[in-house]
Each structure stands twice: as structure tokens, then as C-alpha cells.
C-alpha positions in Angstrom: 5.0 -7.0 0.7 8.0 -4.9 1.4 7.9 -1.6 0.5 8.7 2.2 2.1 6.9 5.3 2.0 3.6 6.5 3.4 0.9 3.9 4.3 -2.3 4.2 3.2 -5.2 2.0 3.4 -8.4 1.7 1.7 -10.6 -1.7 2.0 -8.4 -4.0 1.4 -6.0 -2.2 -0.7 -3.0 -1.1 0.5 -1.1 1.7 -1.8 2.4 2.8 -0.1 4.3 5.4 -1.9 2.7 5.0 -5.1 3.0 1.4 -5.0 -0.4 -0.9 -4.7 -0.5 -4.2 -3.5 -3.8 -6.2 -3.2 -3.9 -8.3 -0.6 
């Protein structure tokens, strides 16, 4: 997962600059 932006985590969701990857 490569992406910019603000980090943000909740559980095991990580969103980043209005992108959300499941991990």
C-alpha cells in the first residue's frame, strides 16, 4: 500500500487521504 496524505486508522482499516485499504 503506497499512498500520501493524512493517516488515519480505525481497526484494521486504514483510509489515507480518501483512499481505504483493508488490510
Amino acid at each position: 500500500v503506497v499512498v500520501t496524505g493524512e493517516v488515519r486508522k480505525y481497526g484494521n482499516i486504514i483510509i489515507k487521504k480518501g483512499v481505504t485499504n483493508y488490510k
